[in-house]
N, C-alpha and C positions, 0 to 999 in steps of 0.2 A: 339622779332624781330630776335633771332636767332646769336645776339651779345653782346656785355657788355661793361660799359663804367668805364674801369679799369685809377686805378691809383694807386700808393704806399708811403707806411706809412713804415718809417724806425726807427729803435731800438736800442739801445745801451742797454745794459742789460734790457730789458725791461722799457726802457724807449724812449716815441717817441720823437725825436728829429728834424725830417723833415719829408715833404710829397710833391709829385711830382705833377704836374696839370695833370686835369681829363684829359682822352681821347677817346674822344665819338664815339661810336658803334664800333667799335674795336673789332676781337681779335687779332690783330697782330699789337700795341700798339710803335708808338717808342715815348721816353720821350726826349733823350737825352742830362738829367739836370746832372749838374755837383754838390756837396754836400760836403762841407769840413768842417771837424766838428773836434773840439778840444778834444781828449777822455782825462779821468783821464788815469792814470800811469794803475792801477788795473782794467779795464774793462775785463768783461769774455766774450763779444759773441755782434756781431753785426746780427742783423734781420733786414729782406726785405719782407712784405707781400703785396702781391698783391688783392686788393679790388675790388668791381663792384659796382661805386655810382648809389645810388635810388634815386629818388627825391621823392617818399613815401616810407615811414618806414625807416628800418636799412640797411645800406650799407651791404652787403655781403662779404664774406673774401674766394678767390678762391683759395689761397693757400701762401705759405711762402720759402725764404731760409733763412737757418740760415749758419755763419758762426763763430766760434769760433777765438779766437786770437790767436791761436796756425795757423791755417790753414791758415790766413792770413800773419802771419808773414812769415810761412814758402817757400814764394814765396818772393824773393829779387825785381821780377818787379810787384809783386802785383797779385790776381788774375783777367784773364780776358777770362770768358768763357760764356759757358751757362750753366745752373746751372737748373736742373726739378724741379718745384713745387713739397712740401712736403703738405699734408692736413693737415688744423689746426685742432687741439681734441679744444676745450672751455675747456674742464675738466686739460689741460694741459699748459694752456695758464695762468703763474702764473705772480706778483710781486710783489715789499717789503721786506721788513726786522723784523726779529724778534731781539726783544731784551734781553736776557739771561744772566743766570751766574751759573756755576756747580760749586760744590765743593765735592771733592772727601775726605774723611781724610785719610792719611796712617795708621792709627790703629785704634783698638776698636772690638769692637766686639757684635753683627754683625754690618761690616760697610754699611754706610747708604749713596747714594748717594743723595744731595740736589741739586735740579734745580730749581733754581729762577726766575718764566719766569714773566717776568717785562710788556713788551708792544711791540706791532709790530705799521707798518709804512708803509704808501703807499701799500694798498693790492688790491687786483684787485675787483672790483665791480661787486655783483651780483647778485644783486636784482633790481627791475626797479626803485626805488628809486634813484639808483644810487649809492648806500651804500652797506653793507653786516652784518650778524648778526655771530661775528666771535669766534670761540672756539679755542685752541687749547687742541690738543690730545700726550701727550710723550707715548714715548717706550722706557721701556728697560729691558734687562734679561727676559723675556717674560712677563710684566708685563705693564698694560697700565694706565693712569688715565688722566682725563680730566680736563679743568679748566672750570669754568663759561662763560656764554654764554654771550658776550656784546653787544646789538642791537644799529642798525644802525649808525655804522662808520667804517669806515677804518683805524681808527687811534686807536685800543683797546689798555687799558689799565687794565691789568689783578692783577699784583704784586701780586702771590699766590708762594709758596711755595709748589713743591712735592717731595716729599719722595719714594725712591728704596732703596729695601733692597741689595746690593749686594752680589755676590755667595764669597766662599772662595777662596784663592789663588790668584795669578795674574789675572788683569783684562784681559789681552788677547788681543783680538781680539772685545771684548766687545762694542757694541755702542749706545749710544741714540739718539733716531728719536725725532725730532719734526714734528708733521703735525698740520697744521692751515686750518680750516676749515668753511664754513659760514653756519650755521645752518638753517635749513626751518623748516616750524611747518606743511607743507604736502610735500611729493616727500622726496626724498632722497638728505642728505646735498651737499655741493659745494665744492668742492676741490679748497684751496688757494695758496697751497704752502707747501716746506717741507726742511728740514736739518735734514742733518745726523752729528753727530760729536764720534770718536772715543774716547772712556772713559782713555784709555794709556796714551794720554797727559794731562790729569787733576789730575794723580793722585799725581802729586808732588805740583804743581799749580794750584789756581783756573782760569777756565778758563770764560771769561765774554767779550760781546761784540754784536754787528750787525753782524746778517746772515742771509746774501741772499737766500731769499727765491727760491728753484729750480724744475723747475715740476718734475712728475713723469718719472721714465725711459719711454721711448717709446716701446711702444710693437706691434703701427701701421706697417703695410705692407706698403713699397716703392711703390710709385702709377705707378711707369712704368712709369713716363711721360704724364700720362692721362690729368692731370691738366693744361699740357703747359710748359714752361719751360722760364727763364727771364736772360737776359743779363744781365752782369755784369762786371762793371771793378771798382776793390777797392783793393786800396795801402796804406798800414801803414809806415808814415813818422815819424823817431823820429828828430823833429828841438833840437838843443841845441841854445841856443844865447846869444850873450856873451855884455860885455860892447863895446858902439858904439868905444871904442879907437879900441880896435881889429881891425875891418876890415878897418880901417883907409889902410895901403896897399896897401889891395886887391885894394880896389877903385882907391887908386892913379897907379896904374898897369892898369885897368880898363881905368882908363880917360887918360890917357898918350897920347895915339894917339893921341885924341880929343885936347888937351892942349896944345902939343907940336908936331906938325904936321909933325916936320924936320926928323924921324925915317924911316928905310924901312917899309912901312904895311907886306908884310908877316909875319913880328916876331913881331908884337903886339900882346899882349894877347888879343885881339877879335880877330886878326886872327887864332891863334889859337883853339880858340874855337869854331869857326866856323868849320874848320878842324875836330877836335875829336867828334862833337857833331851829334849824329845820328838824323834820324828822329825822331822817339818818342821821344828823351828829347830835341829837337829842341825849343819846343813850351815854356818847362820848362826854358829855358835857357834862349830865347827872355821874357819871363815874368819878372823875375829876371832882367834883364839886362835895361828893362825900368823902374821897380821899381828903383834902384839905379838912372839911370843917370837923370829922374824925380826930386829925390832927393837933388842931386848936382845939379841943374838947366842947364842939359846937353840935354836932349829928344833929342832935335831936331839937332843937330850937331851928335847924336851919330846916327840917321837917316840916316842924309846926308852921313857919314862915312861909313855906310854898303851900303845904295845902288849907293854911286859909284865906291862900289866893285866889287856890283854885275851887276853893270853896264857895269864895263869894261872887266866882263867874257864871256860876251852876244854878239853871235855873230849874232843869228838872231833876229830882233827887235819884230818880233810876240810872243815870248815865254820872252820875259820881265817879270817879275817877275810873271810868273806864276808857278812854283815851291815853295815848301816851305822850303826855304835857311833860315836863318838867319836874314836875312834883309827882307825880306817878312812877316816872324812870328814875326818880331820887329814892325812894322807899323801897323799890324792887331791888334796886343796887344795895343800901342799905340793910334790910333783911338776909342780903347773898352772904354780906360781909360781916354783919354782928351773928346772924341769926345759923349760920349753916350748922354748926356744932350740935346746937338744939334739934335742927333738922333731924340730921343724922342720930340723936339719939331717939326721935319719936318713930320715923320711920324705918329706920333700917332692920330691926325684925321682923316686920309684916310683912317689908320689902322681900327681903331673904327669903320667907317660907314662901312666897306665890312662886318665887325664881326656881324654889327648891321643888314643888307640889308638881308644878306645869298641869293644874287643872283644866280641862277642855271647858271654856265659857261662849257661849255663842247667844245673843238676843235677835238677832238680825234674821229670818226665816229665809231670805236670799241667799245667806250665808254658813247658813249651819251644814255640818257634815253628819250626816243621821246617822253614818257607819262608826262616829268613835263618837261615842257615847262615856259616860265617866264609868259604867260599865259594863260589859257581855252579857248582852242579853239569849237565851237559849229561841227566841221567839222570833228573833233576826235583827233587823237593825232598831234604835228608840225611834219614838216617834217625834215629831216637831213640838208636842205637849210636852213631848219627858227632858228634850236634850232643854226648853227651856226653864222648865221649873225644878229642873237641878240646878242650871247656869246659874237660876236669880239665889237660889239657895247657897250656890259660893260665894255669888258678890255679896248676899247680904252681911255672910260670915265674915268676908275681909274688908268690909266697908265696916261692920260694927269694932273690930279690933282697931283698925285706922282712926275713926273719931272716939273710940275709949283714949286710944295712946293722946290724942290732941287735947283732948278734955282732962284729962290726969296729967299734963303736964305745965301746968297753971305754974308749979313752982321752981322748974327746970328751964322756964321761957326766961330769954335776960331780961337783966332789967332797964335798959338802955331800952328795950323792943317794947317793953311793960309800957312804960312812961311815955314812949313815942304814941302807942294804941290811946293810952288817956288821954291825952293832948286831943288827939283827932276825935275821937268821940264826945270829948267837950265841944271841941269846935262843931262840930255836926248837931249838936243840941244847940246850940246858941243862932247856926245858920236859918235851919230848920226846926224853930219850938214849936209848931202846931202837935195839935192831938194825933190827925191823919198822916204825920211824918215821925210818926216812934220809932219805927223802927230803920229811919237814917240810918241813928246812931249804931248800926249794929253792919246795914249795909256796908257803910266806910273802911269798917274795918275788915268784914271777909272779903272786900275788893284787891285786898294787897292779902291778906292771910291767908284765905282760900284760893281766889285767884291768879295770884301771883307767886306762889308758895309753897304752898302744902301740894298742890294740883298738877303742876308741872312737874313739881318733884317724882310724885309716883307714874305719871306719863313716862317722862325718861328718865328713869334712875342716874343713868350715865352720867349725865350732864352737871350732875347735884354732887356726884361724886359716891352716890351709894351705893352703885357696883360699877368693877369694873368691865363689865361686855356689855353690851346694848343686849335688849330680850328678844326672842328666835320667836319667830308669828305669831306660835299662840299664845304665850306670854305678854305678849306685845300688845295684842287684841284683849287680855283681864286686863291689863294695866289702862287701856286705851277707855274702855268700859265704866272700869273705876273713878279715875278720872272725872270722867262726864258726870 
């Protein structure tokens, strides 16, 4: 068809650890899922491969970035760019551990090095069994020897014993290769993986342990970009955390406003931080900031406290909190975390039948497709009149079922979310009492309900948790529609 229905598979040292929903006929693909993953201390390299699912045979792999912990860290706000597809080699595509132990002796004559290669672990599968048949192969001083071939597992267990003669004098510069290999009885073997370990530091100590299996250098050509190229934003946070006495404090600095109201507000610590805090860590700040006062059984006072800040800085009542201040990224955060359950019970029917329907909706006369029509007309294709006043005829149908579901669930909404809406709509009558400002009070609140909400919700279900694949164009385009 002349597209792909890409999605991504992410890695921590070669291991997968998350995957993004499909997204159909595609190539200009947006996911935007969020992915927060606990690494170990010792991680060497985060991978992002970009896929093209099949629904026959093997998904396809259209390309990869890799990123190392060095390249990550070396950016204090993280990276966030576009980043060109690299081509995968299979022959390069390694994992696992090998299990070893060298011993070097500092005398004798000739000294003889012993490498006790024990067992490897998690190796990459390469045979359609789903197993591999795996040897390994040592190097050293130019000398090679193989162990026995152990068929179908990835888990071999070798425990052989090999023997190098080594040269005289200091070991130098000297080192031993391991490569692990998956044997075939036609074609030429598999490449599994490989370590290199310099012979220098063994020769006092024996040295014994798990190594990370690492492909071969690359010797591919940079593709120019041919493959496409994937956005990217990934930040390495190290958290320390300490016993809950510690931030005893902060939190009582924190609640103070809320607690003991009698203080100026500009010298509270939220006002402050309101203050220092830019856009980008805006969203970080309001996250954190309903975590805690969640916790202290604060939410909803700490609510009211930011927007009748932001209330009284507001001089025209149309741009009410449409900015993303503090108080705004407090309530949308908020909402995420009381409110989802409720989400999910108003929309996720409606949601389902458009996913399940896949009705043809087009308004746009640039964009309409006059040959699929909702249906077969004997007279040829519909006309620009007909494809739209069916289209408005669906939206009107799932735009009416969507505000019945919001409007009938008056008793379903929490009550934490209840209380928080009264609060602001007080406040909005007390900011603005004039006559020509009635309906503030109603503004305020579909700024975070409608717009923050209910709206993006049905934009991308994904994201909300209401399904799990992202919607395929035309689906995508009702939903896009709806929305609006």
């Amino acid at each position: 068809s002349g597209s792909s229905d890409p999605y991504c598979v992410v890695k921590v040292d070669n291991e997968v650890v998350a995957r993004t929903a499909t997204v159909w006929k595609s190539l200009n693909p947006f996911w935007g899922e969020e992915i927060t993953l606990c690494l170990p201390r010792g991680f060497c390299s985060l991978a992002i491969y970009v896929l093209d699912e099949d629904t026959i045979g093997q998904d396809d792999v259209i390309g990869k970035v890799s990123l190392s912990r060095q390249q990550i860290s070396a950016e204090p706000r993280g990276v966030d760019s576009w980043l060109s597809l690299a081509p995968v080699n299979p022959d390069q595509e390694v994992q696992g551990e090998v299990h070893l132990e060298l011993r070097v002796p500092e005398r004798g004559h000739p000294r003889v090095l012993r490498c006790h290669l024990i067992e490897a672990r998690d190796l990459a599968p390469r045979d359609p069994s789903g197993t591999s048949d795996p040897f390994a192969r040592v190097s050293c001083c130019g000398h090679t020897l193989d162990t026995a071939v152990v068929k179908k597992t990835r888990f071999p267990r070798w425990d052989e014993v090999l023997e190098f003669q080594l040269p005289e004098g200091e070991l130098g510069e000297a080192v031993l290769s391991v490569e692990v290999w998956d044997w075939d009885i036609v074609g030429k073997n598999d490449f599994l993986g490989w370590v290199e370990i310099p012979l220098d530091t063994t020769s006092m100590n024996p040295t014994k342990g798990w190594f990370q299996l690492l492909p071969l250098p690359s010797t591919t050509e940079e593709s120019g970009g041919q493959l496409g190229a994937l956005r990217l934003a990934v930040r390495l946070v190290e958290d320390t955390v300490l016993p809950p006495h510690h931030y005893q404090p902060l939190i009582q600095l924190l609640t103070e406003p809320i607690l003991c109201p009698g203080q100026l507000p500009e010298g509270t610590a939220l006002a402050v931080l309101e203050e220092v805090t830019s856009g980008e860590s805006r969203q970080d700040v309001a996250t954190k900031l309903v975590q805690i006062f969640l916790g202290q059984g604060l939410a909803v006072p700490l609510l009211d406290y930011l927007t009748t800040r932001e209330l009284a800085r507001t001089t025209d009542p149309n741009t009410l909190f449409r900015s993303n201040s503090l108080a705004s990224k407090s309530m949308e955060q908020f909402l995420k975390v009381v409110g989802l359950p409720y989400l999910h019970e108003v929309l996720k029917p409606v949601v389902n039948r458009i996913f399940e329907e896949k009705k043809y909706v087009e308004l746009d006369p640039g964009k309409m497709e006059l040959s699929r029509g909702r249906r077969i007309s004997f007279k040829g294709s519909l006309s620009e009149a007909q494809v739209r006043e069916s289209s408005l005829e669906v939206l009107k149908g799932y735009l009416g079922d969507i505000i019945d579901a919001i409007v009938g669930s008056v008793d379903k909404c929490p009550l934490p979310v209840r209380v928080a809406f009264k609060q602001l709509r007080r406040r909005a009558e007390e900011r603005f009492p004039l006559a020509q400002h009635e309906e503030v009070r109603y503004f305020s609140i579909s700024a975070f309900l409608f717009l923050r909400f209910f709206a993006p919700a049905v934009l991308t279900p994904k994201l909300f948790g209401l399904r799990e694949q992202h919607a395929e164009p035309r689906t995508g385009r009702t939903l896009l529609l709806l929305a609006k």
